[in-house]
C-alpha positions in Angstrom: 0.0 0.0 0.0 1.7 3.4 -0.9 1.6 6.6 1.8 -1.3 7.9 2.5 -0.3 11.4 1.1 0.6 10.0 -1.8 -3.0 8.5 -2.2 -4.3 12.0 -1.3 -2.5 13.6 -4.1 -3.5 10.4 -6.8 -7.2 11.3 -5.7 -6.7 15.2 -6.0 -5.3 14.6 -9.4 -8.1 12.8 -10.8 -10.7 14.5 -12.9 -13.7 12.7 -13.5 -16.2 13.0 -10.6 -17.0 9.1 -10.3 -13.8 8.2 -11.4 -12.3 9.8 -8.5 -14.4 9.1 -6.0 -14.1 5.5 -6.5 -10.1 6.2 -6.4 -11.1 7.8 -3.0 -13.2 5.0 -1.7 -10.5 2.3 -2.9 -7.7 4.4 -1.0 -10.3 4.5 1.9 -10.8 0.7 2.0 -7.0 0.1 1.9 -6.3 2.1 4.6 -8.9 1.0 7.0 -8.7 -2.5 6.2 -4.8 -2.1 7.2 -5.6 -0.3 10.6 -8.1 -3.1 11.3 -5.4 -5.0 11.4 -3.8 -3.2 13.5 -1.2 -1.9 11.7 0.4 1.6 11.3 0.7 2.2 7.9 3.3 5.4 6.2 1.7 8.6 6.3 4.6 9.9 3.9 4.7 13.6 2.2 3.0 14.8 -0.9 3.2 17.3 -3.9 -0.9 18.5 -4.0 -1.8 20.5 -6.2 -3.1 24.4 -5.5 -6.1 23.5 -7.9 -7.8 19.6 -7.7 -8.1 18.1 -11.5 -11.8 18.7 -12.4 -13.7 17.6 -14.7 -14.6 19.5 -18.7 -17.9 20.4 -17.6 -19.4 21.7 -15.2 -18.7 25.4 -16.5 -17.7 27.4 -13.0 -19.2 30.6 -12.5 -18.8 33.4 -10.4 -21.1 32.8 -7.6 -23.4 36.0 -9.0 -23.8 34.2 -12.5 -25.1 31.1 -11.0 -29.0 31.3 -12.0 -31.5 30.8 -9.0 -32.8 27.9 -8.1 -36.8 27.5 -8.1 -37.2 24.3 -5.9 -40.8 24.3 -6.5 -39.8 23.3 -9.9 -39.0 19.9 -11.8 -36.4 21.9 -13.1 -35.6 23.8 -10.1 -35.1 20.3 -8.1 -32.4 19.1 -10.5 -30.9 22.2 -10.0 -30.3 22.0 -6.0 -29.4 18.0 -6.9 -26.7 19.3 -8.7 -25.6 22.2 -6.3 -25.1 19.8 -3.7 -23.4 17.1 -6.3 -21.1 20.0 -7.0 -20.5 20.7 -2.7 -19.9 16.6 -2.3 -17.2 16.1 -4.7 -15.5 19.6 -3.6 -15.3 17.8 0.0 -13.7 14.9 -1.6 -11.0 17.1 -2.4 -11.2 18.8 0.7 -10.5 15.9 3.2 -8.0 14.3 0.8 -5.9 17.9 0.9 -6.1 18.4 4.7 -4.4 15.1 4.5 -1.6 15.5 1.6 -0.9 19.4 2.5 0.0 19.3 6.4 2.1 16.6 6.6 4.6 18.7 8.1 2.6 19.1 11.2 3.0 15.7 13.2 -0.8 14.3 14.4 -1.5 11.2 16.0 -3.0 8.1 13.7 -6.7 9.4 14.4 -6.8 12.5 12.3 -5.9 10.4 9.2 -8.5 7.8 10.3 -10.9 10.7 10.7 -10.1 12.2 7.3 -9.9 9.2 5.2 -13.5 8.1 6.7 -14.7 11.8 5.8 -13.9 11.6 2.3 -15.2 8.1 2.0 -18.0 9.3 3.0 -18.4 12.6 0.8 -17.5 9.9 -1.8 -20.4 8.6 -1.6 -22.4 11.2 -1.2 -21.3 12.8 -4.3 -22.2 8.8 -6.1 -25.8 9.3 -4.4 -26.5 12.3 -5.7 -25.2 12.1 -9.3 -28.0 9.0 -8.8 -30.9 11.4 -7.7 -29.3 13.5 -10.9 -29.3 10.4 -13.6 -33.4 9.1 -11.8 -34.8 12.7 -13.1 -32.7 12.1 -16.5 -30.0 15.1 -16.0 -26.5 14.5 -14.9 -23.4 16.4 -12.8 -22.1 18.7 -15.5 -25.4 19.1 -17.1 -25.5 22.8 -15.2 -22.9 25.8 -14.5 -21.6 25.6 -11.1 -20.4 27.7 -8.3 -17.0 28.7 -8.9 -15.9 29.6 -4.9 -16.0 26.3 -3.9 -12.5 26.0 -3.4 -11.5 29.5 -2.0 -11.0 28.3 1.5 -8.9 25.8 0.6 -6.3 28.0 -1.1 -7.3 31.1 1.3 -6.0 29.0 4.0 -3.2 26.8 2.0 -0.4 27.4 4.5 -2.4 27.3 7.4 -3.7 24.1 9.3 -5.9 25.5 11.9 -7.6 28.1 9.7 -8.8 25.2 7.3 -9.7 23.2 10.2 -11.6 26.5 11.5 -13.2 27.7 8.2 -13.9 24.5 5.9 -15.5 21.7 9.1 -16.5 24.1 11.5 -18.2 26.9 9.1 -18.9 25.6 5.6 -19.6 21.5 7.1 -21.6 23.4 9.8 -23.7 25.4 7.4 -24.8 22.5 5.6 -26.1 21.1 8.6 -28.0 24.9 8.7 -29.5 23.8 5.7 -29.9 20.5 4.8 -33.5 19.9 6.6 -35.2 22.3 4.6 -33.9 20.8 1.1 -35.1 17.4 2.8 -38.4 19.0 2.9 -38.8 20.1 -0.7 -38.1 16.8 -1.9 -40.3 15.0 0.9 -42.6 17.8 -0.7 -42.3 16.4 -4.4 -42.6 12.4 -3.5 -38.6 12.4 -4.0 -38.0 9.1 -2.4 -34.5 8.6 -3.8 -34.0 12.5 -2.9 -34.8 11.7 0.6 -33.6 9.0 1.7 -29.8 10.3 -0.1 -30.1 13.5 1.7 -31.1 12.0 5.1 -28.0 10.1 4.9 -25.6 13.1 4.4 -27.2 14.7 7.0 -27.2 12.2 9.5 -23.1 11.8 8.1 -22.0 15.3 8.5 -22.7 15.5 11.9 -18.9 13.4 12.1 -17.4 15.6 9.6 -18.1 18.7 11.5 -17.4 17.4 14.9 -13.8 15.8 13.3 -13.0 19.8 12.6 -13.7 20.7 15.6 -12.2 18.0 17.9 -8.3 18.4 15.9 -9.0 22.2 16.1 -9.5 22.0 19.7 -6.7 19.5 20.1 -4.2 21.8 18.3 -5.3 24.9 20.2 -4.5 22.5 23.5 -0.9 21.4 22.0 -0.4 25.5 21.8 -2.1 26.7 24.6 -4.6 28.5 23.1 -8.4 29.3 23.7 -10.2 27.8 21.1 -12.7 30.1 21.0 -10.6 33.3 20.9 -8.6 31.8 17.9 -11.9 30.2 15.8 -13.0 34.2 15.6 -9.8 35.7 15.1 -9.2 32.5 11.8 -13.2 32.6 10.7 -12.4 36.9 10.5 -9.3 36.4 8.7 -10.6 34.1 6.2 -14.4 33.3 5.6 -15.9 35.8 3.1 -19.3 37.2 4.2 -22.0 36.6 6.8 -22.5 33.5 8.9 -25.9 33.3 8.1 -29.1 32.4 10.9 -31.2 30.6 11.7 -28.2 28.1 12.8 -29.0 24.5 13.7 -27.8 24.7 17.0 -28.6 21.0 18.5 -26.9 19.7 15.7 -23.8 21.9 16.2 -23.8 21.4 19.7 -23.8 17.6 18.4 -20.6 18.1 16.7 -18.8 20.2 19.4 -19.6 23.5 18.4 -21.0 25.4 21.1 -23.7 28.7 19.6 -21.1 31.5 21.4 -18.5 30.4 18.8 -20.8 31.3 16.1 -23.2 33.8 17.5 -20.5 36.5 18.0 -19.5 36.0 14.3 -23.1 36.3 12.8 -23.4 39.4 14.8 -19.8 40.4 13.7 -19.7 39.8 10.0 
């Protein structure tokens, strides 16, 4: 089995949406098939790129070109299939990168175990959704796309805690904001497929978020510094615009992140 950075970096370097999430869910496999075992396999180093390979098509667009989505719509339901289609396999990249780009930083065996299950996981939610897409006869690609997705990752490309701070603990967390409501509009429309896919990120999240914040936390411990003082001063530096109400607070609290970590923030921003 080769380093698990190096597996990062083959997964960030792959284009096609289902070809590399099933790259990603391989790696995933190999690695916690070995620790099973028992074993401690190489973490290693990694080249990753600034940019992950994507795919021709979808055409990215600056968030202000992306046309509205009417959820009351056929047409309108494809679309917020593929928004979140287009989220998933961004957090593919996501958890593979926190993996291949801070290898420098020496972390105990659980963050990779955390990380590697995270992007199995968004691995599959990306397959589930490009499903849902193909059921209603459209596909991912088939509409323009939000071309931000991956500004925190190269806003906070030379610093760990910052990504930890503003890709888990407030993009991960807003999704759990807001994926009840998109539950509804497909409960709404007899979506079964819909449904039942977007119950199962949701209930799945819940980890991804609560990962970012447990290695934030355990980083602020190894430097001695308050976790909450240095989530607002990292969210300030680097998150671009509002954190948006009404939050879903039990959840959040679910994943470690108490409301006067975000409050202040919404209030501030």
């Amino acid at each position: 089995m080769k380093p698990l950075a190096e597996m990062a970096e083959a997964v960030l370097r792959t284009a096609d949406g289902r070809e590399k999430t099933a790259l990603s869910r391989r790696f995933a496999a190999d690695w916690q098939a070995a620790r099973q075992e028992g074993a401690t396999p190489e973490v290693g180093t990694a080249n990753p790129p600034l940019h992950p390979a994507r795919p021709e098509t979808p055409e990215l667009l600056s968030p202000r070109d992306v046309p509205r989505r009417r959820p009351g719509t056929p047409q309108g339901r494809i679309a917020l299939l593929h928004a979140v289609a287009h989220i998933e396999l961004n957090a593919v990249d996501l958890h593979w990168d926190i993996i291949a780009r801070f290898t420098d930083v020496p972390m105990p065996m659980g963050f990779y175990d955390d990380w590697v299950k995270a992007a199995d996981e968004e691995s599959k939610h990306f397959n589930l959704m490009c499903d849902c897409l193909e059921e209603l006869g459209s596909h991912y690609g088939a509409l323009p796309a939000h071309a931000g997705m991956w500004r925190a990752a190269e806003d906070t490309v030379e610093d760990f805690m910052g990504r930890l701070a503003v890709v888990p603990m407030v993009l991960e967390a807003r999704g759990l904001d807001v994926t009840p409501g998109m539950i509804e509009v497909f409960r709404k429309a007899n979506a079964a497929s819909a449904v039942a896919a977007l119950e199962t990120i949701y209930a799945e999240e819940v980890s991804h978020v609560a990962y970012g914040s447990k290695w934030f936390h355990f980083l602020c411990g190894r430097h001695d510094e308050d976790p909450k003082v240095r989530f607002h001063a990292l969210v300030r530096q680097y998150f671009h615009g509002a954190l948006k109400p009404p939050f879903n607070e039990e959840k959040r609290a679910e994943a470690g992140i108490p409301p006067d970590f975000y409050w202040p923030l919404a209030e501030a921003l």
